[in-house]
ZADO-1210 file (C-alpha; in nm, 4 decimals, padded with zeros to 6 digits):
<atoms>
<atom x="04.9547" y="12.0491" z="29.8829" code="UNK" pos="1"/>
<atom x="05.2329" y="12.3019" z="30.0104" code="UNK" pos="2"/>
<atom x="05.4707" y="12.0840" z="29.8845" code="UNK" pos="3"/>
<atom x="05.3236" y="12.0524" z="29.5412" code="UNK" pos="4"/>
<atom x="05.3311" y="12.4665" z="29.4981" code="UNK" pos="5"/>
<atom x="05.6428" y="12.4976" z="29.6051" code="UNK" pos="6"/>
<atom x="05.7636" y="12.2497" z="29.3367" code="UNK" pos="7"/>
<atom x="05.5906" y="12.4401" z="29.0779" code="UNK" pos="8"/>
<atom x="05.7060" y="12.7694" z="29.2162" code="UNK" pos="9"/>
<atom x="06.0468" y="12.6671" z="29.1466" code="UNK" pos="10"/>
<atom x="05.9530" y="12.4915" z="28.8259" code="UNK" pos="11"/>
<atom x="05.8742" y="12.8077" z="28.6886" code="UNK" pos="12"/>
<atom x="06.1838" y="12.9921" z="28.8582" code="UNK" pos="13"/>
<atom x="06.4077" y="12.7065" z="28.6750" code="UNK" pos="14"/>
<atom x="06.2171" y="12.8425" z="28.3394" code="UNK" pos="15"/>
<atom x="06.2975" y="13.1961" z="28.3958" code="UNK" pos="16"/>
<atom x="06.6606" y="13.0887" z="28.4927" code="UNK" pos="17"/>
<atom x="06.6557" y="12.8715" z="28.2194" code="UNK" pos="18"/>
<atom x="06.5964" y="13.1821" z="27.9385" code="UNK" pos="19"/>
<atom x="06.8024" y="13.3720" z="28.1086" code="UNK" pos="20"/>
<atom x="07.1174" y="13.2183" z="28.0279" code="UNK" pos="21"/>
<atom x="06.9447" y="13.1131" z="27.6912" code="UNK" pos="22"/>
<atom x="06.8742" y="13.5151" z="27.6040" code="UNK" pos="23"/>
<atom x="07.2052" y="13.6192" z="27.7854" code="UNK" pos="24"/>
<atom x="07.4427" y="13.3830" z="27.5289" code="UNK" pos="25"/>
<atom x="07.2560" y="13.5278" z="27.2286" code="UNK" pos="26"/>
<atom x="07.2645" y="13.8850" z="27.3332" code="UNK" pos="27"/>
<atom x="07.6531" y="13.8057" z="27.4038" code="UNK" pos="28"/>
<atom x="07.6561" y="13.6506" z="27.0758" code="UNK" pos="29"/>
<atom x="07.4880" y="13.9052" z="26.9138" code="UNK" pos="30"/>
<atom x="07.7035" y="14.1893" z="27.0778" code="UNK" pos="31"/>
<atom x="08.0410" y="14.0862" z="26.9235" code="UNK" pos="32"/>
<atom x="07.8595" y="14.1112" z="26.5804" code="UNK" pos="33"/>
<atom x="08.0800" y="14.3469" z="26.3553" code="UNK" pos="34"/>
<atom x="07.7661" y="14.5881" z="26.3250" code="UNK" pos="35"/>
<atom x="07.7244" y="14.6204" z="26.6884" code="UNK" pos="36"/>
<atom x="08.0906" y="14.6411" z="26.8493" code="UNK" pos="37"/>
<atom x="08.1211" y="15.0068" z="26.7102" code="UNK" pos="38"/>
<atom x="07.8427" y="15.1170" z="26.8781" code="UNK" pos="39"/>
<atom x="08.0157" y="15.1173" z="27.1984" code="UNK" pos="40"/>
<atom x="08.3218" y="15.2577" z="27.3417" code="UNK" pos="41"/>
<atom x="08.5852" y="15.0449" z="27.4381" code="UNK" pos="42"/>
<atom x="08.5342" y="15.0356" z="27.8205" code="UNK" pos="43"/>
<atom x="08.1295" y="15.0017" z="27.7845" code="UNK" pos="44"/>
<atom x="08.1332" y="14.7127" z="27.5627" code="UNK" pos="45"/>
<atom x="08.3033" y="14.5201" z="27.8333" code="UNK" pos="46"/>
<atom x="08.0738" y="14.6163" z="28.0702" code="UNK" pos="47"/>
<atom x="07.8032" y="14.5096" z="27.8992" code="UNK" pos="48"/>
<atom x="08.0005" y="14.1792" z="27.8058" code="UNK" pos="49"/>
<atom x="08.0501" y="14.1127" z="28.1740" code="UNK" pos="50"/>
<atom x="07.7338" y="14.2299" z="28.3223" code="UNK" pos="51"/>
<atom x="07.5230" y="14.0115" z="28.0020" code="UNK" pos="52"/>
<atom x="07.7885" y="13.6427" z="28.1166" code="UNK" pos="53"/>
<atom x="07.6872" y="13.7529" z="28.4945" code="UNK" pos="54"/>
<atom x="07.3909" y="13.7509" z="28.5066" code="UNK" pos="55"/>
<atom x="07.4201" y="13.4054" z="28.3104" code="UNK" pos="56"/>
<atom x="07.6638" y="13.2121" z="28.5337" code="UNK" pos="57"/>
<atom x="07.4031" y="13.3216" z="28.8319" code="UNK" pos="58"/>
<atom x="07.1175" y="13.1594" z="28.6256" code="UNK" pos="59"/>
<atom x="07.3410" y="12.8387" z="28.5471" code="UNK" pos="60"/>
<atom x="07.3850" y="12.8345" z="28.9221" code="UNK" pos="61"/>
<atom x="07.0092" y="12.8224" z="28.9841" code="UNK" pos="62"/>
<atom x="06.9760" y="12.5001" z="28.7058" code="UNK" pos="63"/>
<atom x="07.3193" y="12.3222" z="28.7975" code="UNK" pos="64"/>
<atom x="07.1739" y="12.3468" z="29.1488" code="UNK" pos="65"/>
<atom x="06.8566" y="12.1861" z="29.0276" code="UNK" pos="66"/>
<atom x="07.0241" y="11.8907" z="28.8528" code="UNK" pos="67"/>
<atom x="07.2649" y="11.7994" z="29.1091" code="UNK" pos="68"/>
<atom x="06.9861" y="11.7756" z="29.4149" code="UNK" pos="69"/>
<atom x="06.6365" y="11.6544" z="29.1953" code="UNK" pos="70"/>
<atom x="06.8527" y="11.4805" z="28.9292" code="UNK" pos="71"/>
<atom x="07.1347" y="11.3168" z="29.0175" code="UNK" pos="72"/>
<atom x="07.0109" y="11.3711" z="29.4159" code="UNK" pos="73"/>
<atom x="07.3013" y="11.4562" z="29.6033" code="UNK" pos="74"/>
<atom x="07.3669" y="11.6984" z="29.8223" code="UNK" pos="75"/>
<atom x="07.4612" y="12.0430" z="29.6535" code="UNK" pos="76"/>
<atom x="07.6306" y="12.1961" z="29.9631" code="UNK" pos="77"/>
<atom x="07.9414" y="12.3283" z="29.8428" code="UNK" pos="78"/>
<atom x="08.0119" y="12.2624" z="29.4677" code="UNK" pos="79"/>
<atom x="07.9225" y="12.3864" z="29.0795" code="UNK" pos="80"/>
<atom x="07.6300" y="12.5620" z="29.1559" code="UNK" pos="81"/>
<atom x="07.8409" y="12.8061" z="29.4202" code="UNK" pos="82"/>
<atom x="08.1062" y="12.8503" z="29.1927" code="UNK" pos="83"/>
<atom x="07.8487" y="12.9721" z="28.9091" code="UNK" pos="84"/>
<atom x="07.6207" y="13.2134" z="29.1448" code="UNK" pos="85"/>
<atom x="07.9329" y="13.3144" z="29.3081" code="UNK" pos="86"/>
<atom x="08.1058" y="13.3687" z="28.9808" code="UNK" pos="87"/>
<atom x="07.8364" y="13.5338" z="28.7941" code="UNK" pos="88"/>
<atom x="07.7447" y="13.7567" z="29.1194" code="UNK" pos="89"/>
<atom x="08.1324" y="13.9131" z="29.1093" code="UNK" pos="90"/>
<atom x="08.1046" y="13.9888" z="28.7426" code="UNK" pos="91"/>
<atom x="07.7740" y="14.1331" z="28.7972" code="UNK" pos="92"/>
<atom x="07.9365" y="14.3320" z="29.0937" code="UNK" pos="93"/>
<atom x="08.2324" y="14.4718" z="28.8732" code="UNK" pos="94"/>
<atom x="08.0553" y="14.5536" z="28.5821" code="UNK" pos="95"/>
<atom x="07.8265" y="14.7265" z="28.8077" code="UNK" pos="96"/>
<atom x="08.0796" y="14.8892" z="28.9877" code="UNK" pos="97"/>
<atom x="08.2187" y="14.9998" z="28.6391" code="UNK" pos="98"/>
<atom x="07.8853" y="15.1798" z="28.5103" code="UNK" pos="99"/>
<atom x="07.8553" y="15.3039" z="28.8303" code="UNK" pos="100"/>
<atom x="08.2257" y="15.4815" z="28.8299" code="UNK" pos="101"/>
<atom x="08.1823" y="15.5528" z="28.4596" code="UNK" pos="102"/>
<atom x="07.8496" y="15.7429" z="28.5436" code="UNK" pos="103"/>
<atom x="07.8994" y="15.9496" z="28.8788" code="UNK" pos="104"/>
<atom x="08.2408" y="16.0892" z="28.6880" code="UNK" pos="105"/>
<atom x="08.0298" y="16.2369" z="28.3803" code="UNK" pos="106"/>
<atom x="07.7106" y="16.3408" z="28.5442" code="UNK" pos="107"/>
<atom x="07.7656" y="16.2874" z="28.9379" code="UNK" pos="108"/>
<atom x="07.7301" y="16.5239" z="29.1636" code="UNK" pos="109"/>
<atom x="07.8666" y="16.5258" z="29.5480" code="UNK" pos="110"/>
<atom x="07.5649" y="16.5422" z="29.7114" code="UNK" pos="111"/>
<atom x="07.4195" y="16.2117" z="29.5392" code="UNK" pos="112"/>
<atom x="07.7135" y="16.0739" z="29.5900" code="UNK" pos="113"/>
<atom x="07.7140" y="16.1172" z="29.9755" code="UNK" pos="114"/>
<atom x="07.3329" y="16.0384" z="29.9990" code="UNK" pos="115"/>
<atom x="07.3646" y="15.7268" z="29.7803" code="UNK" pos="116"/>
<atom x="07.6583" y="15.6489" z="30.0057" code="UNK" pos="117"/>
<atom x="07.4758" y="15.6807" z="30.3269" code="UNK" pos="118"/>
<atom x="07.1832" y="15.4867" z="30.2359" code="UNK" pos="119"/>
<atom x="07.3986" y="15.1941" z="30.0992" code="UNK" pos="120"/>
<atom x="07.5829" y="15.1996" z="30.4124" code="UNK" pos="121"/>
<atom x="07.2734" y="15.1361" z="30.6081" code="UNK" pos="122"/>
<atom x="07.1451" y="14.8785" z="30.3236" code="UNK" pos="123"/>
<atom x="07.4751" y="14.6648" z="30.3745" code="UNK" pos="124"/>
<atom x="07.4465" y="14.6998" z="30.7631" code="UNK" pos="125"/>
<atom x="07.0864" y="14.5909" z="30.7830" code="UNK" pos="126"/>
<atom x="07.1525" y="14.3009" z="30.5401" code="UNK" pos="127"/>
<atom x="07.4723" y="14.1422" z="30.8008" code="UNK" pos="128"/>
<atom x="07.2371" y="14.2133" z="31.0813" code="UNK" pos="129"/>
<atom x="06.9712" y="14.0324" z="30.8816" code="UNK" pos="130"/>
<atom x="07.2424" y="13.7368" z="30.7436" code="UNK" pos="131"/>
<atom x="07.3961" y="13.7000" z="31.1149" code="UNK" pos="132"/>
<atom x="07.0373" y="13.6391" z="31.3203" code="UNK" pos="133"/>
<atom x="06.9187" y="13.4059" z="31.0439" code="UNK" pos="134"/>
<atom x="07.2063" y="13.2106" z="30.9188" code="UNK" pos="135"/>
<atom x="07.5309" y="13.1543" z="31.0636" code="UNK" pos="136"/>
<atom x="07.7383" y="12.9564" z="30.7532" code="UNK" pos="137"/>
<atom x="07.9983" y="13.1633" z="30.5736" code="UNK" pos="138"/>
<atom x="07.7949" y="13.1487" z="30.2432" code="UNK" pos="139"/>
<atom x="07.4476" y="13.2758" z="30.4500" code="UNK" pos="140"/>
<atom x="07.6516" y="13.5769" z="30.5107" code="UNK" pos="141"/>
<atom x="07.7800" y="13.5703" z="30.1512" code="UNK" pos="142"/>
<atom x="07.4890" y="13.5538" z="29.9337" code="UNK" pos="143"/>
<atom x="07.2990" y="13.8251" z="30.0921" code="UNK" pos="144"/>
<atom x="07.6179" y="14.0280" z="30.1111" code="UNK" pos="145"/>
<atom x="07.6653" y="13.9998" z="29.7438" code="UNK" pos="146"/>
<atom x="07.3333" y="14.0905" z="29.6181" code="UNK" pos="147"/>
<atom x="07.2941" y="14.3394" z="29.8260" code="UNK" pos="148"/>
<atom x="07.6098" y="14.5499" z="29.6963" code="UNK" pos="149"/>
<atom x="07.5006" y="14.4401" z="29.3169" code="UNK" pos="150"/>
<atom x="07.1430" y="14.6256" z="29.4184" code="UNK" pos="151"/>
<atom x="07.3516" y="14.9556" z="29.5509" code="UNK" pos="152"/>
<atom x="07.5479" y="14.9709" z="29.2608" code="UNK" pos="153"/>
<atom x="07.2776" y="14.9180" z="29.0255" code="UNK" pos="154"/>
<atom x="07.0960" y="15.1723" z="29.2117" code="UNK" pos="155"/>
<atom x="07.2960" y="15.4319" z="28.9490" code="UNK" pos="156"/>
<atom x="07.0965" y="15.3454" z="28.6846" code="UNK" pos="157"/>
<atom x="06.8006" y="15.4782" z="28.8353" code="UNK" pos="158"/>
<atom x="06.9505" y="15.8231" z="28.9089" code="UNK" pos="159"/>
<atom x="07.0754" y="15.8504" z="28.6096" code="UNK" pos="160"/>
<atom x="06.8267" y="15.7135" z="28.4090" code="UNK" pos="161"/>
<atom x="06.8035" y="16.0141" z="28.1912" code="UNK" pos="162"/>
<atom x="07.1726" y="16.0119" z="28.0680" code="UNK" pos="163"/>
<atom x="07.1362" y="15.6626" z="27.9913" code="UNK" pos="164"/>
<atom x="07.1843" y="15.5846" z="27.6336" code="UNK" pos="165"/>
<atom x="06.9578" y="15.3901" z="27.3794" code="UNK" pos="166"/>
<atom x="07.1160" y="15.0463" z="27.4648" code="UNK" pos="167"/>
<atom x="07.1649" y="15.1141" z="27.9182" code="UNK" pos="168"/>
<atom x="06.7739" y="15.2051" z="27.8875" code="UNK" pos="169"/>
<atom x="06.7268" y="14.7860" z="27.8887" code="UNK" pos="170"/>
<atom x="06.9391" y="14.7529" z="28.2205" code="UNK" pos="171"/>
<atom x="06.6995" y="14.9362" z="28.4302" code="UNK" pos="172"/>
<atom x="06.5567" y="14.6334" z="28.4240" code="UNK" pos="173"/>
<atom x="06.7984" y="14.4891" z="28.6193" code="UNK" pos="174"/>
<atom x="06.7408" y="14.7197" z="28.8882" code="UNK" pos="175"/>
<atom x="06.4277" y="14.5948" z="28.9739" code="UNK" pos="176"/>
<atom x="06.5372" y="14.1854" z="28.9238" code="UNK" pos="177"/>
<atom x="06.8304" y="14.2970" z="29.1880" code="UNK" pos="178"/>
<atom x="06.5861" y="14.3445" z="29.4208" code="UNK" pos="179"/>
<atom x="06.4245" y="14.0331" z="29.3831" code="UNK" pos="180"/>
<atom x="06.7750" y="13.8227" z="29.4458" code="UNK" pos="181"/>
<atom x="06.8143" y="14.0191" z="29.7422" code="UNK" pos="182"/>
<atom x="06.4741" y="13.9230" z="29.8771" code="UNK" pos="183"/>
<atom x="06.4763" y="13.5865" z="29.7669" code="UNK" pos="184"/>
<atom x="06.8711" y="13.5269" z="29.9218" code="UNK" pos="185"/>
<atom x="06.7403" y="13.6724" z="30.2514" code="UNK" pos="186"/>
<atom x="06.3918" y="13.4860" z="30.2935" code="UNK" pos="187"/>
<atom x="06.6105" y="13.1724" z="30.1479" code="UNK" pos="188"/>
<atom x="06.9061" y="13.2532" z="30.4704" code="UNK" pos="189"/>
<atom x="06.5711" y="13.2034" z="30.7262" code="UNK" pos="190"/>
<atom x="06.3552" y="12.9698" z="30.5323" code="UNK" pos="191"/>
<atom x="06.4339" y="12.6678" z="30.7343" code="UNK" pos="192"/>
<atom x="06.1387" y="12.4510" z="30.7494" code="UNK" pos="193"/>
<atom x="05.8744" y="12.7260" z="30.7031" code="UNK" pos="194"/>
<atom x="05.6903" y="12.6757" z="30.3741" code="UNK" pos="195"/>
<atom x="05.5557" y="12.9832" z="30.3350" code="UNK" pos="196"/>
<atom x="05.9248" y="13.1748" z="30.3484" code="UNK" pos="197"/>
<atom x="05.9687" y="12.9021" z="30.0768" code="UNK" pos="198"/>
<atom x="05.7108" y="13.0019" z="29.9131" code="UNK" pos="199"/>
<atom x="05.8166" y="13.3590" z="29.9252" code="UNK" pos="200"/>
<atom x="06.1811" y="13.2812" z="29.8193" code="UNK" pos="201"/>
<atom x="06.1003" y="13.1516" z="29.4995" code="UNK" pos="202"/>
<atom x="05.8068" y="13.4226" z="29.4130" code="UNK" pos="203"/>
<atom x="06.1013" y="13.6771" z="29.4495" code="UNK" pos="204"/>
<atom x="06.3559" y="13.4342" z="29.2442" code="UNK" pos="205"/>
<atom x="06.0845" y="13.4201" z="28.9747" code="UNK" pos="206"/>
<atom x="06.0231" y="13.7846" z="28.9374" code="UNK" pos="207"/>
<atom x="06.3914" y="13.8534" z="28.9136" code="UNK" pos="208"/>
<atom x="06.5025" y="13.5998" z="28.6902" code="UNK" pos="209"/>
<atom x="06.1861" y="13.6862" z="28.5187" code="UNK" pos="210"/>
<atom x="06.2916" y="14.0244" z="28.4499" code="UNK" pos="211"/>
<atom x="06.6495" y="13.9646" z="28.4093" code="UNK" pos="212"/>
<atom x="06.5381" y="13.6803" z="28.1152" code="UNK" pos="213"/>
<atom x="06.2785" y="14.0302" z="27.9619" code="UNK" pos="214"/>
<atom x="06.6059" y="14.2790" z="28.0159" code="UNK" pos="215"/>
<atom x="06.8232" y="14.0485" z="27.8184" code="UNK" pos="216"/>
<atom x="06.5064" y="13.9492" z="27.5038" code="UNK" pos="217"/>
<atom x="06.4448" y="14.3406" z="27.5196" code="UNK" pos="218"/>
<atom x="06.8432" y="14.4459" z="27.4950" code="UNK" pos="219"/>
<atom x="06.8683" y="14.1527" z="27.1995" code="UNK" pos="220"/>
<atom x="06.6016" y="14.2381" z="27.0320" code="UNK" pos="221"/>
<atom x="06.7409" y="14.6273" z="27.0076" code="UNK" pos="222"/>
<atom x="07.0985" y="14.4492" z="26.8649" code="UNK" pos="223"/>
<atom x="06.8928" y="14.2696" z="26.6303" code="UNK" pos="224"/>
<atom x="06.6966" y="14.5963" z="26.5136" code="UNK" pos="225"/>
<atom x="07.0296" y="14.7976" z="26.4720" code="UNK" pos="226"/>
<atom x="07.2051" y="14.5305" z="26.2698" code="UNK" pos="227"/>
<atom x="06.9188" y="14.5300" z="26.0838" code="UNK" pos="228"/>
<atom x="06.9275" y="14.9285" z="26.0233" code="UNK" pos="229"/>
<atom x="07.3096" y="14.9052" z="25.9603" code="UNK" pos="230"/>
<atom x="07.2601" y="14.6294" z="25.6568" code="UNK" pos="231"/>
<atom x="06.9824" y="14.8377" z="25.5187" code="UNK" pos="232"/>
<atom x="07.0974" y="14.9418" z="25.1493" code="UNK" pos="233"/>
<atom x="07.1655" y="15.3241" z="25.1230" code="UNK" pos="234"/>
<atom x="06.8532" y="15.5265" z="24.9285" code="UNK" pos="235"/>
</atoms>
């Protein structure tokens, strides 16, 4: 019985992972449209080009993982699905790290800067302590490590959600489905034969590929609606 839930738990996380990449190609698609690329300045289309293939390689990670151990069943230790999460979670992290430079020079101010510095410092600390008592293996460190920086640098879009612009509005989003990689990587680091971490793992993969899959149909869908505007014949 626990077995069969967790096998639909992660059926339904491979579906969420599954539109993610699905809605991330067509919003990348969509963005190099000729009505959309002027829209953006140079260094914030690339952003959003990075942060929108991201967030796909980490889904294709999450199905490539899938095929090689139900599939094909062999053992995905070390192979294509690392290289896609790992990938896609240090585009994430620059683009990130981009909007987050890009955003404390035009509205930042040095005491949010400190205080956002201080609380990431204890974030990252907690999350080693965390990695190091449940896992030992280089990547149990890794994982963990990674999402938890991509969560502190998304963190900007929260406070500065008020200078974001039309299209950044969608990537709060993100925010929130950072959280959920972070949870699910650490429960995942100390699952070991517990079911109900398991269980827990994969409710946090599904809410954040769930809302990374709405972030990227929302985001489209506002391409799709200002091409649309853009072809409209003048009155």
């Amino acid at each position: 019985m626990v077995l069969e839930l967790l096998d639909a738990l992660y059926l339904v996380t491979l579906l969420f992972a599954f539109l993610t990449v699905v809605f991330g190609i067509l919003a990348v698609n969509k963005l190099f449209g000729n009505k959309l690329k002027e829209l953006f300045s140079d260094h914030k289309f690339f952003i959003f080009f990075f942060l929108l293939i991201g967030y796909a390689l980490f889904a294709m990670g999450e199905l490539t993982w899938y095929l090689t151990a139900r599939v094909f069943e062999k053992n995905p230790s070390a192979g294509m699905p690392d290289f896609y999460w790992i990938t896609g979670a240090l585009f994430m992290l620059v683009s990130f790290a981009a909007l987050s430079s890009s955003l404390h020079k035009e509205y930042g101010k040095t005491q949010n800067f400190f205080s956002w510095a201080a609380i990431s410092s204890l974030l990252v600390g907690g999350v080693l302590l965390y990695a190091a008592l449940a896992d030992g293996t280089f990547l149990g460190y890794l994982y963990p490590l990674l999402t938890s920086l991509i969560l502190i640098l998304s963190a900007n879009l929260l406070l500065y959600y008020k200078h974001l612009d039309s299209f950044e509005i969608h990537l709060l989003y993100l925010f929130f489905a950072n959280i959920g990689f972070l949870g699910g990587d650490l429960l995942f680091s100390s699952w070991g034969a517990s079911s109900i971490l398991g269980a827990l793992s994969n409710i946090f993969y599904i809410f954040a590929y769930g809302l990374s899959a709405f972030a990227f149909l929302t985001l489209l869908l506002k391409f799709y609606h200002h091409a649309s505007e853009k072809s409209l014949p003048l009155r």
